[in-house]
DOROVEX-673867 format. One line per 10 residues: number of its first residue (from 0); their letters; for each residue x, z, y of C-alpha. Coordinates in steps of 0.001 Angstrom, whole numbers. Example, Ala and Ser with C-alpha at 12.3 -4.5 7.8 and 13.67 -1.06 7.14 Angstrom:
<recs>
0	as	12300 7800 -4500  13670 7140 -1060
</recs>
This chain:
<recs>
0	xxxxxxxxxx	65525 -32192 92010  67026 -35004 94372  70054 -34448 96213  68421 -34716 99660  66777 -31825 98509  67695 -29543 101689  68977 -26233 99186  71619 -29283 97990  75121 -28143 98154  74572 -23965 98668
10	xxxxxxxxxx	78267 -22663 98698  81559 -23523 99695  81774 -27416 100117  84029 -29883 101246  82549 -31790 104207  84170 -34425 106182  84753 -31326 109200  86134 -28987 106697  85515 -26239 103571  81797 -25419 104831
20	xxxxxxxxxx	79566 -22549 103372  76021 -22659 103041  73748 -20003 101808  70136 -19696 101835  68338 -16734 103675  64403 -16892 105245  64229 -13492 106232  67927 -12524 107757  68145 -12592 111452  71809 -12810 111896
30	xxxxxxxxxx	74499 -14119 109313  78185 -13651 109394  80909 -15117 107275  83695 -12562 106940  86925 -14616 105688  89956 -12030 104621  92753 -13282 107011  94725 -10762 107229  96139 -8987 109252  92807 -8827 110766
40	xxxxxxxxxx	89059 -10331 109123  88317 -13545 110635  84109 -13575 111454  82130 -16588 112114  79019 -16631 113263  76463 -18811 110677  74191 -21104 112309  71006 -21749 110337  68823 -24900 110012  64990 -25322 109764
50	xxxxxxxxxx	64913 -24872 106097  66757 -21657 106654  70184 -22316 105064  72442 -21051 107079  75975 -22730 107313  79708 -22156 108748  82368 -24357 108554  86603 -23156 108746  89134 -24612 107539  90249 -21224 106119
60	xxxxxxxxxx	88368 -21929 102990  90840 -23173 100933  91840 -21850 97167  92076 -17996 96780  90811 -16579 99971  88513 -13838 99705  85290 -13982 101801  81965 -12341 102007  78910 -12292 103856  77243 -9583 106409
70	xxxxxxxxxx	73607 -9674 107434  71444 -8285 110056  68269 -8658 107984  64507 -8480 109438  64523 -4559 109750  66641 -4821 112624  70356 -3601 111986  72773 -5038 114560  75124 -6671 111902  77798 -6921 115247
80	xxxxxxxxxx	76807 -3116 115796  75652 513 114500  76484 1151 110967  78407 -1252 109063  76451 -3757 106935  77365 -3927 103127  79978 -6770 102318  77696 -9313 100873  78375 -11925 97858  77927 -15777 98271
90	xxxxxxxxxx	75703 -16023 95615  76950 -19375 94547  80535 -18262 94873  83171 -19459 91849  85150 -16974 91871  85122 -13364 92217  88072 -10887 92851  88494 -7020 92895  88212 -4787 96187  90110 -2006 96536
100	xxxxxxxxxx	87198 340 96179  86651 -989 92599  83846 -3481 94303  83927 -7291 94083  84604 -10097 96298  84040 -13859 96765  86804 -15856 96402  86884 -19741 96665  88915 -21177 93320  90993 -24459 92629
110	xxxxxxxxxx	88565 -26014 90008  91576 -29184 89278  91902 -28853 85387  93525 -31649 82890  90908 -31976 80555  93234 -34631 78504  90353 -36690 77642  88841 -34197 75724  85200 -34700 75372  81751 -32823 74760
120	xxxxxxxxxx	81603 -32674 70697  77942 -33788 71039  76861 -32433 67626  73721 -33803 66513  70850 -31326 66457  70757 -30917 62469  74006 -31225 61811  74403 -27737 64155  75501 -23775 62606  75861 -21772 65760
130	xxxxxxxxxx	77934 -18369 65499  77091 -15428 68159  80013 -14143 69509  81040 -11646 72115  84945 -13080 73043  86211 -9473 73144  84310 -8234 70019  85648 -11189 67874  89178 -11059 68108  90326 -7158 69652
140	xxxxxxxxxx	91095 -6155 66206  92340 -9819 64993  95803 -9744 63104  96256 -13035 63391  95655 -13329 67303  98665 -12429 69782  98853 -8758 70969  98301 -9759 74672  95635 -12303 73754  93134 -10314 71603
150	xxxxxxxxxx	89542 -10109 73226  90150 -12598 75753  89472 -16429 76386  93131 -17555 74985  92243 -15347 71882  88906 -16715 71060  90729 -20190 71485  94290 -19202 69477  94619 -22143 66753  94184 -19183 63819
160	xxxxxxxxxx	90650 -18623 65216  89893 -21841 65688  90907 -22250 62024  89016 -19555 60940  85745 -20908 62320  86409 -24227 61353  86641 -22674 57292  83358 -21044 58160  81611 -24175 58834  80993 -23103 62357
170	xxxxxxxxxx	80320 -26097 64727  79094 -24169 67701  80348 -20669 69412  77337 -18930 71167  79229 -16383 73716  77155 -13407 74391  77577 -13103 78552  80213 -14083 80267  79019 -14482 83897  80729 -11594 85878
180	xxxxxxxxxx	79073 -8393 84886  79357 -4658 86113  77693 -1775 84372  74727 -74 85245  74826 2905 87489  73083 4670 85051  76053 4135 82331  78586 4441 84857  77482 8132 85644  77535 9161 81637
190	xxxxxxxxxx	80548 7666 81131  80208 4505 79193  79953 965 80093  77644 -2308 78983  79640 -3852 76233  76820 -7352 75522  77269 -7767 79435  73645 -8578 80189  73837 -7208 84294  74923 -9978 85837
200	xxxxxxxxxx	76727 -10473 89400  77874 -13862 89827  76238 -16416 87713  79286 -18833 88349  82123 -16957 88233  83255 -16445 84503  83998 -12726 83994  87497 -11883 84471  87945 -8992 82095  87922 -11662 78931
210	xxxxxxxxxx	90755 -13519 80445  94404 -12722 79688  96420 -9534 81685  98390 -12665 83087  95230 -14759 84232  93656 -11903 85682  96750 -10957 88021  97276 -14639 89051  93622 -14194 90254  90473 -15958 89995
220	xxxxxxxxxx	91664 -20152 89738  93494 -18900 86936  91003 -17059 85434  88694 -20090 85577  91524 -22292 83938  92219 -20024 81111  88175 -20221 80661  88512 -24253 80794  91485 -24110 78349  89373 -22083 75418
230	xxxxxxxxxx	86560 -24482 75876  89093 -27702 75530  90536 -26253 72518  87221 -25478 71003  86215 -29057 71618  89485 -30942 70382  88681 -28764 67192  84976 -30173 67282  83495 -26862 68316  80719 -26388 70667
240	xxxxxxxxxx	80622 -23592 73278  77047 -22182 73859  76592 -19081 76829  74063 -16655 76767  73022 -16883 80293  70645 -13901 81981  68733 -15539 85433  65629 -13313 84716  67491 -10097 86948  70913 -9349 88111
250	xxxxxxxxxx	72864 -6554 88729  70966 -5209 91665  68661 -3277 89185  65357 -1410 90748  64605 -1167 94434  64520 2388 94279  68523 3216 94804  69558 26 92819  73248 -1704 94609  72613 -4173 97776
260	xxxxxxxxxx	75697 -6982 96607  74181 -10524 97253  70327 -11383 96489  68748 -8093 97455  70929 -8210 100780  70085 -11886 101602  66850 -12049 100999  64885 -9799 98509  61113 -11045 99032  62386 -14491 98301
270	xxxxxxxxxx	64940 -14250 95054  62974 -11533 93705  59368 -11108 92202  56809 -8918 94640  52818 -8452 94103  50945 -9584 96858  51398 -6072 98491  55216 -6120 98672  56008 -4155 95236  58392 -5037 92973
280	xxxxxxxxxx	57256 -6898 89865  59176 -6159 86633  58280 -8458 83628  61862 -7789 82158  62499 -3790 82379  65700 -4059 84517  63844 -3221 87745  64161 -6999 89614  62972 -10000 88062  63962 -13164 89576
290	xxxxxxxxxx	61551 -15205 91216  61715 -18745 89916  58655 -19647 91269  60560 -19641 94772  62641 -22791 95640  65858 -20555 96270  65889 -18960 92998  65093 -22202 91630  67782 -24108 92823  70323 -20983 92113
300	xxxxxxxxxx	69474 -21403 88318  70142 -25578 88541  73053 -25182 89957  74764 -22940 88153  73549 -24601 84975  75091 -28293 86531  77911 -26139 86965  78721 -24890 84120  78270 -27516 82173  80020 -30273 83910
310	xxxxxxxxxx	83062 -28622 85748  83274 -26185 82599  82110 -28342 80110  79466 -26388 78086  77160 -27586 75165  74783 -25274 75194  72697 -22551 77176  70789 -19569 75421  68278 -18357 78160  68019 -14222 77889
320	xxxxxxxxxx	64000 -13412 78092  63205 -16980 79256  59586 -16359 79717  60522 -14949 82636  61633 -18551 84117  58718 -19940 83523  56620 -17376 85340  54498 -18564 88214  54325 -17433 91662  51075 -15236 89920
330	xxxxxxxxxx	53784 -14057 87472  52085 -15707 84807  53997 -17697 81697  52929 -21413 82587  54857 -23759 80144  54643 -26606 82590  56406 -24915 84903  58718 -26803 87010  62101 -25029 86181  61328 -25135 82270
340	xxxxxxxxxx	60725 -28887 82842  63777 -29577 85257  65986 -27560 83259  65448 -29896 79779  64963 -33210 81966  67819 -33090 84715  70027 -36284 84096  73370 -33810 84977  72457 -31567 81750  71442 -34484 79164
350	xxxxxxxxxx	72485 -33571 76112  72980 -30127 76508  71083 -27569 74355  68860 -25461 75590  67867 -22611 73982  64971 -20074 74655  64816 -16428 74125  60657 -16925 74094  59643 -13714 75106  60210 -11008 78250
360	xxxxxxxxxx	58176 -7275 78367  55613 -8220 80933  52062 -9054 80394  51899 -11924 78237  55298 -11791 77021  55476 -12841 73788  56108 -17282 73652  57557 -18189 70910  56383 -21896 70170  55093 -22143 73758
370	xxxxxxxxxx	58304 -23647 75796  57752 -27381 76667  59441 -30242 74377  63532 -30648 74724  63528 -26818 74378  64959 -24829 71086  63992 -21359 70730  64993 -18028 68552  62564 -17939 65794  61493 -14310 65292
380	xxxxxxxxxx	58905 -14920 62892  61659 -16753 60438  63537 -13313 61091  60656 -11323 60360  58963 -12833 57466  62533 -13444 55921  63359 -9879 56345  60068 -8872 54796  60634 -11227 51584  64067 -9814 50336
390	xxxxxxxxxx	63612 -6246 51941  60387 -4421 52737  58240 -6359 50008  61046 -5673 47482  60848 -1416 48951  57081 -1751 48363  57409 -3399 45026  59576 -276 44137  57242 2506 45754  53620 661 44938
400	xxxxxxxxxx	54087 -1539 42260  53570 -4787 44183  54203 -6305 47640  51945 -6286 50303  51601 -9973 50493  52570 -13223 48688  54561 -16122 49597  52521 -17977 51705  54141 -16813 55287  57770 -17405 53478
410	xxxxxxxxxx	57316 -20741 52249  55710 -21655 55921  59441 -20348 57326  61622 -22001 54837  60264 -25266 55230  60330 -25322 59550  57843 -22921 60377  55276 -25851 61350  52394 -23302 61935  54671 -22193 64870
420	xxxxxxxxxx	56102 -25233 66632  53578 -28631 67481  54298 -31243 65311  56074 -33357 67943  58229 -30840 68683  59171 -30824 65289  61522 -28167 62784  64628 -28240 64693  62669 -26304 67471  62789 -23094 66226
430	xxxxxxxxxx	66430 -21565 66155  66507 -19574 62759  68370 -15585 62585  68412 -13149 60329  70466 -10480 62588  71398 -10498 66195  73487 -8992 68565  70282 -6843 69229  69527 -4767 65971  70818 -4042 62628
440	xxxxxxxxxx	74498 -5915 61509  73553 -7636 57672  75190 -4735 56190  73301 -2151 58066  69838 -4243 57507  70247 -3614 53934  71461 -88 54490  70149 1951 57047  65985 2920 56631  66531 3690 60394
450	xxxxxxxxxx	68608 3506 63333  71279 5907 64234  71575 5177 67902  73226 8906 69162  75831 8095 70259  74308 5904 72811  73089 9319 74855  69299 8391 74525  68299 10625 71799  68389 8304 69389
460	xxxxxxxxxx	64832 6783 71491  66824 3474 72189  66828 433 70298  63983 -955 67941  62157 884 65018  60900 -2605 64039  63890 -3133 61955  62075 -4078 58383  65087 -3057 56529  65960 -1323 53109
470	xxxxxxxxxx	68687 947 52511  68036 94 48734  68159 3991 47804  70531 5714 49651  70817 6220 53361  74309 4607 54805  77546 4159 53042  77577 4378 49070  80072 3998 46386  77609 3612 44008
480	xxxxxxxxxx	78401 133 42150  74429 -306 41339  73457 403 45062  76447 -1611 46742  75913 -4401 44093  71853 -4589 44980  72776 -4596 48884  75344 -7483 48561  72896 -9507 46567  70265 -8864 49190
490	xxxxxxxxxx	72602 -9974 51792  73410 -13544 49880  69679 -13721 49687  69326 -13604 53634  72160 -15540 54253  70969 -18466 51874  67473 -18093 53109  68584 -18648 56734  71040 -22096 55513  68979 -23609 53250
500	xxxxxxxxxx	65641 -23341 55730  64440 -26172 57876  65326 -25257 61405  68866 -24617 63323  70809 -21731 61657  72560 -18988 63957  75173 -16563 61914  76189 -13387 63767  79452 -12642 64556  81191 -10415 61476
510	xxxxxxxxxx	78255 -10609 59334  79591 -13109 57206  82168 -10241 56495  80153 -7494 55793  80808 -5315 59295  78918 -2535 60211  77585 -657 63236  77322 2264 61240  73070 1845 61390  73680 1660 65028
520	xxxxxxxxxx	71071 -942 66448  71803 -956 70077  75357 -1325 70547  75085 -2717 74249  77050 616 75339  79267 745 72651  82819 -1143 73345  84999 -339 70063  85749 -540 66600  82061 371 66521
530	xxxxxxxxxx	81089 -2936 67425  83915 -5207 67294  85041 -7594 64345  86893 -5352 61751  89088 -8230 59914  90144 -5455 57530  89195 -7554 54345  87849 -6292 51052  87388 -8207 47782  83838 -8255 47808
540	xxxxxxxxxx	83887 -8690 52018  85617 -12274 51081  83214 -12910 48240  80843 -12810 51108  82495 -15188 53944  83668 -17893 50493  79808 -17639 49621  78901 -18515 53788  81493 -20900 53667  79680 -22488 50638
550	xxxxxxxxxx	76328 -22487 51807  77291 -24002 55125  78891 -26966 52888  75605 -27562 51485  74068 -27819 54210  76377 -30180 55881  76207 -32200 52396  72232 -32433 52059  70244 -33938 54465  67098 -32540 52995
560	xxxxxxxxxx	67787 -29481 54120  67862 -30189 57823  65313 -32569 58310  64507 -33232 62045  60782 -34273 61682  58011 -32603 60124  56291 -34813 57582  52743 -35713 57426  50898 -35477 53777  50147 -39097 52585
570	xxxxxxxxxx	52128 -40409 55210  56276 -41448 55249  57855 -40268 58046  61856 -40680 58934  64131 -38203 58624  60966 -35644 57414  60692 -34282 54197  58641 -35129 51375  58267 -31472 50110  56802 -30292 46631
580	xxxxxxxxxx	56324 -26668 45921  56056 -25394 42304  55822 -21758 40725  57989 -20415 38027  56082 -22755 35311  57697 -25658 37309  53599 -26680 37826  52547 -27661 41693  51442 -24131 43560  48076 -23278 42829
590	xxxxxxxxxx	45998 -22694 46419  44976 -18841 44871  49258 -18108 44322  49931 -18467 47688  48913 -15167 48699  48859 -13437 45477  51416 -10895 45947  51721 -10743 42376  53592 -13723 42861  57218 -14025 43118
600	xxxxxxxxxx	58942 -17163 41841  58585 -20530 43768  60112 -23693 43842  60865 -25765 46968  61553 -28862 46387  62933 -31184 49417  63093 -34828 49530  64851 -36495 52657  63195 -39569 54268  66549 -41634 54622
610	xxxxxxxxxx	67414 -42930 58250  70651 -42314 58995  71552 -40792 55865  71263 -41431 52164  68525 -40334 50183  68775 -37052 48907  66309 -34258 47217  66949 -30089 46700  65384 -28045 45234  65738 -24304 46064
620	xxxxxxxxxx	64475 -21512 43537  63415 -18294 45296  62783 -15193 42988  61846 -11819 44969  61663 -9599 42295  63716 -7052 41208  62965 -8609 37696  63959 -10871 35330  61996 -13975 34888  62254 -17221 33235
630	xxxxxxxxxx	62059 -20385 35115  60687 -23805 34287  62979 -26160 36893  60379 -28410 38575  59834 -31841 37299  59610 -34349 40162  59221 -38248 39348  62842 -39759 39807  64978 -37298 39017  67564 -37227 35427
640	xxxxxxxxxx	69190 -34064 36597  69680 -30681 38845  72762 -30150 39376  73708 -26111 39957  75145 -25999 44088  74979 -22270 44197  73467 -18860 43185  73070 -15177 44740  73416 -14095 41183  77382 -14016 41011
650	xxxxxxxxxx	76727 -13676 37806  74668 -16181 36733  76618 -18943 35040  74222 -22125 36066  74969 -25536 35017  73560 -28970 34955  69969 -29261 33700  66909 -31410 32756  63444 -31035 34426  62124 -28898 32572
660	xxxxxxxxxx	64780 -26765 31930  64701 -23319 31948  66789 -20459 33861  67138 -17119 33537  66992 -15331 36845  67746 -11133 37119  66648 -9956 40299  66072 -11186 43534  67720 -14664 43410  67895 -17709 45558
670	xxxxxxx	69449 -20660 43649  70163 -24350 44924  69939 -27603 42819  70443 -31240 43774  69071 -34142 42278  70936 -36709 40288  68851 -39551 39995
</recs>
């Protein structure tokens, strides 16, 4: 999109005649800025152009003034007269602040920052471990944050966090919303509130309940600086900041009784998706699905993307049921549409990732390897199939004597799920998770059979059944040593499974820890100990964070495990992998053991095509079977020795050894091995 494009500039501007605002609106009659001047409101009469942006210049519009919007839409209100119109929000405002009736208003911020010649970090693709965060769930119970600062922007960006994430082998923070959100009317009347922050009302203002007591009195500039402050630090520290952004609905909700605050007041039949007849069309179960098929809604999503990441420096966007963006004016998923195309290919975002959530609840919902090249999106199937390895085959295996498949599907996932993304597109286009901030914590996953969602007043009817977990004998917490020692193992399993697999690895927050939700898997209403960080640290809970710490070392050491092409057989491709698979005989796969589920043991082997990097080949042992088996280590031409990286058997005692070698292995195992040539 050009900059003569006539939606350019939407907001408040400076223009050579003064601060000007300029909203868009086809279907309002009359449009009034309201500018808080007090004693009295100061009202200006808009004056609107033949693309139907309306505009109003006054010099009033300078740092912290409040202003909103009234409209005398096509239904005929007299905005001047009769009842009072609701106080409308620019929808590109910066800044928000509170009413006195607990509402929210636009207010115009002072964006000047000192950046100190701090830059983007820029972290190449491969080289990337992303760690979902919510900024008050990470550091509210942090003893080593500042009283005043815990849960806010200074707190995620206190040098002891920083440190902490830096240890971790964290290189980029993925904050779960922080446009300014309210809470549904439907939690407000029972009482609680949306913790995750997915109803959004401004998608530029950052919200100003994660900022500091003293940032949030000073008002919204300094909220906005405190917000620019935690992203410098991040950066100086070589930390990328990610946001979880939601432009498939806002806070409006349904039609039916849902809150008039900015869209649905300006101009609902053009921000918002309607069949042919004039019905709402919901493809994302919140009641008002944005319609990016229209230029307005278009434009609102560039912008505040261009925003965000130049004036507030972001890396990265994660896009919150992102087939919904690239729904056509039919409502149908079209991967060429324009917005999925301008969003990866706009010169003001190069470089930034972009990140889809590849699915929505309407017709045709389900994307995942669908989005257009440039994008990255959240692998389910790796989260499925690796869930099903270490968890519901190894349940089955105990109730029926076998799994219900082999190790076909698994192999497919560890080495870049290829059957899932085109080749072009290549491994580092699916973004790999075991856990979430939606479903089961890692310790829950391999504790909980089912959710126990009632405290969220639903009956327990919220939140996924789908959670292909294994409470590995006993529902919830256990002291028994056999149980807890099974559950940790399992939990080093998934956690090596998701580090040492071709794709980009994401880590929730606390799970390297151990924290639990208490087999709560819906903790979007839920803001407390429940679902915050508990830094409360047990022996075996720092076990658990040395053994992430480890495995994200090995991945930053060996390039085979984050290759950035897919290879092709016969053929030597750069920065691929030459990959060899053997079973526990050390012998290539056999085509009939692939879906034998009588099979358990394999052997990946992983050689890097040097291009940047020097050459280097892994070789990762995977045993899913609550047995103990003896393996033959693979014998690949070229290398002397495997040297032992790391095992899920803590007590395994693995050393250097020959091709050929053999290893004991007791239970479900992952171990990793490099090649000395």
């Amino acid at each position: 999109m050009s900059d003569i494009d006539p939606l350019a500039d939407l907001g408040v501007r400076p223009t050579p005649e003064g601060p000007t605002l300029r909203v868009f609106s086809s279907s309002a009659r009359r449009l009034q800025l309201v500018i808080d001047d007090a004693p009295h409101d100061r009202v200006v009469e808009m004056t609107r152009d033949e693309h139907d942006v309306w505009s109003a210049t006054d010099g009033a519009l300078t740092a912290g003034r409040r202003y909103w919007l009234r409209v005398d839409g096509a239904d005929g209100d007299d905005a001047a007269g009769g009842a009072e119109q609701p106080a409308l929000l620019d929808p590109w405002a910066r800044g928000l602040g509170r009413t006195g009736r607990g509402g929210h208003v636009a207010t115009v911020v002072d964006e000047s920052f000192d950046w100190g010649g701090v830059e983007k970090p820029r972290t190449p693709l491969d080289r990337v471990v992303v760690y979902e965060a919510h900024v008050r769930g990470l550091t509210r119970l942090a003893p080593f944050v500042p009283d005043d600062l815990r849960g806010t922007y200074a707190g995620l960006a206190a040098d002891t966090t920083i440190a902490y994430l830096k240890g971790l082998g964290v290189t980029a923070v993925q904050l779960l919303p922080v446009h300014q959100h309210v809470d549904e009317q439907r939690l407000v009347a029972q009482g609680i509130e949306n913790y995750w922050g997915y109803n959004t009302l401004s998608y530029f203002a950052p919200h100003a309940a994660y900022a500091s007591r003293d940032a949030q009195l000073a008002g919204a500039s300094a909220v906005v600086r405190e917000f620019k402050g935690m992203v410098r630090l991040l950066h100086e520290a070589g930390i990328e900041v990610w946001l979880d952004v939601v432009y498939n609905h806002t806070a409006e909700e349904g039609e039916d009784g849902g809150p008039v605050t900015s869209l649905r007041g300006l101009d609902s039949a053009s921000y918002y998706r309607h069949d042919d007849e004039g019905r709402p069309v919901d493809v994302t179960g919140c009641g008002n699905s944005i319609d990016t098929s229209h230029p307005a809604s278009h434009r609102l999503v560039m912008d505040s993307l261009r925003y965000w990441a130049t004036e507030m420096q972001i890396d990265g966007f994660r896009f919150d049921l992102a087939a919904t963006l690239g729904r056509d004016a039919g409502h149908v998923f079209d991967p060429d549409h324009p917005l999925l195309h301008d969003i990866v290919s706009d010169q003001a975002l190069a470089g930034v990732k972009m990140v889809a959530e590849p699915w929505d609840v309407g017709a045709g919902g389900w994307q995942t390897g669908s989005f257009p090249a440039g994008w990255i999106e959240w692998n389910d199937g790796f989260r499925d199939r690796a869930r099903d390895f270490w968890l519901t085959d190894v349940a089955a295996a105990r109730t029926h004597g076998a799994p219900p498949t082999g190790v076909g599907s698994f192999a497919s996932k560890l080495s870049g799920s290829s059957t899932q993304f085109a080749h072009e597109r290549g491994p580092l286009a699916g973004l790999d998770f075991v856990t979430a901030h939606d479903g089961f914590t890692l310790l829950d996953l391999v504790s909980h059979d089912a959710k126990h969602n009632l405290s969220n007043g639903e009956q327990n009817r919220d939140g996924t059944d789908d959670n292909r977990s294994f409470n590995h004998g006993v529902e919830g917490h256990s002291d028994n040593p056999w149980i807890s020692d099974a559950r940790r193992r399992s939990m080093r399993n998934l956690l090596a499974t998701l580090f040492v697999s071709s794709g980009v690895p994401m880590l929730t927050a606390g799970d390297e820890r151990g924290r639990t939700q208490r087999g709560n898997n819906n903790g979007y209403c839920t803001d407390s100990e429940l679902t915050w960080v508990d830094w409360a640290t047990q022996p075996w809970q720092q076990d658990l964070h040395d053994d992430v710490a480890t495995l994200t070392r090995i991945r930053r050491e060996n390039p085979a495990l984050r290759p950035t092409r897919f290879g092709v057989e016969g053929a030597c491709t750069l920065s691929a992998n030459d990959i060899t698979w053997a079973d526990a005989t050390g012998d290539e796969m056999r085509p009939d053991e692939w879906e034998d589920p009588r099979v358990r043991t394999l052997q990946y082997v992983a050689r890097s095509t040097p291009e940047h990097e020097a050459p280097n080949t892994v070789l990762v042992l995977v045993h899913g079977a609550e047995t103990t088996a003896a393996v033959t280590l693979a014998r690949p031409d070229g290398v002397s020795r495997w040297h032992a990286l790391w095992s899920s058997d803590d007590s395994a005692e693995l050393s250097s050894l020959e091709p050929g070698g053999e290893v004991l292995v007791s239970g479900p195992t992952v171990a990793i091995f490099r090649a000395e040539p």
